[in-house]
C-alpha positions in Angstrom: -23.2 -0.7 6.1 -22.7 2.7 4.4 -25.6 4.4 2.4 -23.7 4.6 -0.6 -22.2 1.0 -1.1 -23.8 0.7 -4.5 -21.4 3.6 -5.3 -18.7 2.6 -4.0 -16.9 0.3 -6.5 -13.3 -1.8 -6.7 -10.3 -0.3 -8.7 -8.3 -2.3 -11.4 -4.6 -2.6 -10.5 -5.7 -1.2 -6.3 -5.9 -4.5 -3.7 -8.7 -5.1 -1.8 -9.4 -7.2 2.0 -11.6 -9.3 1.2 -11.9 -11.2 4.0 -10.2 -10.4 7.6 -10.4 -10.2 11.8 -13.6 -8.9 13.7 -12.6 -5.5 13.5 -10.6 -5.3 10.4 -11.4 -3.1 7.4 -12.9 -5.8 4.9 -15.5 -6.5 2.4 -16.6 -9.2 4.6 -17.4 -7.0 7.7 -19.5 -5.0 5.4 -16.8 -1.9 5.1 -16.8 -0.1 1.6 -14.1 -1.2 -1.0 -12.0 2.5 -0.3 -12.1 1.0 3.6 -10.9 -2.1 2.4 -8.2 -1.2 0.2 -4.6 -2.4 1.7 -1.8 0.2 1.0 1.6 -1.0 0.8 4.6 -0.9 3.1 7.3 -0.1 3.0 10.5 -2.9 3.3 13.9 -1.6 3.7 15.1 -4.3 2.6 13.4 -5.1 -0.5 14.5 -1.6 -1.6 18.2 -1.8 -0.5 18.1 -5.2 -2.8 17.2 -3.0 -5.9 19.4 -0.4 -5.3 21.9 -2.6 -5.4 21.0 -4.0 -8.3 21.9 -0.4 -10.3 25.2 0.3 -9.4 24.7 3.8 -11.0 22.3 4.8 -8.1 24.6 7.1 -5.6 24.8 6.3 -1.7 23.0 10.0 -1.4 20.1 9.2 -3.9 19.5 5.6 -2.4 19.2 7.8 0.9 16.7 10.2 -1.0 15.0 6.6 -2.2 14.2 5.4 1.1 13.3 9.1 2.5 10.4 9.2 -0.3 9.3 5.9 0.2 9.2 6.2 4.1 6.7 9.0 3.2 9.2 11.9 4.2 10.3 14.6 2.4 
């Protein structure tokens, strides 16, 4: 465990692994809550279904869309 656990605290509206395989980052295997946090991915196909859903967003900034959330620029 890390030195500074008691520092390390959980953040309201973040999600945390609570629980997880031998080697996974988790609160259970004794990582650090900022170890443990689980970033989202990205679904193309979630995000084509709400860019349909505003049929004032343009083909060119539903392409921008997915660049940003891909993590492109």
């Amino acid at each position: 465990m890390k030195n500074n656990i008691y520092k390390d605290k959980p953040e309201e509206g973040k999600v945390y692994a609570l629980t997880g395989a031998p080697k996974a980052a988790c609160i259970g295997n004794g990582n650090t809550w900022a170890e443990s946090e689980v970033k989202p991915k990205y679904n193309k196909l979630a995000v084509d279904q709400e860019i349909k859903k505003d049929p004032s967003i343009t083909v060119k900034e539903a392409k921008l869309i997915h660049r940003l959330l891909k993590g492109r620029k």
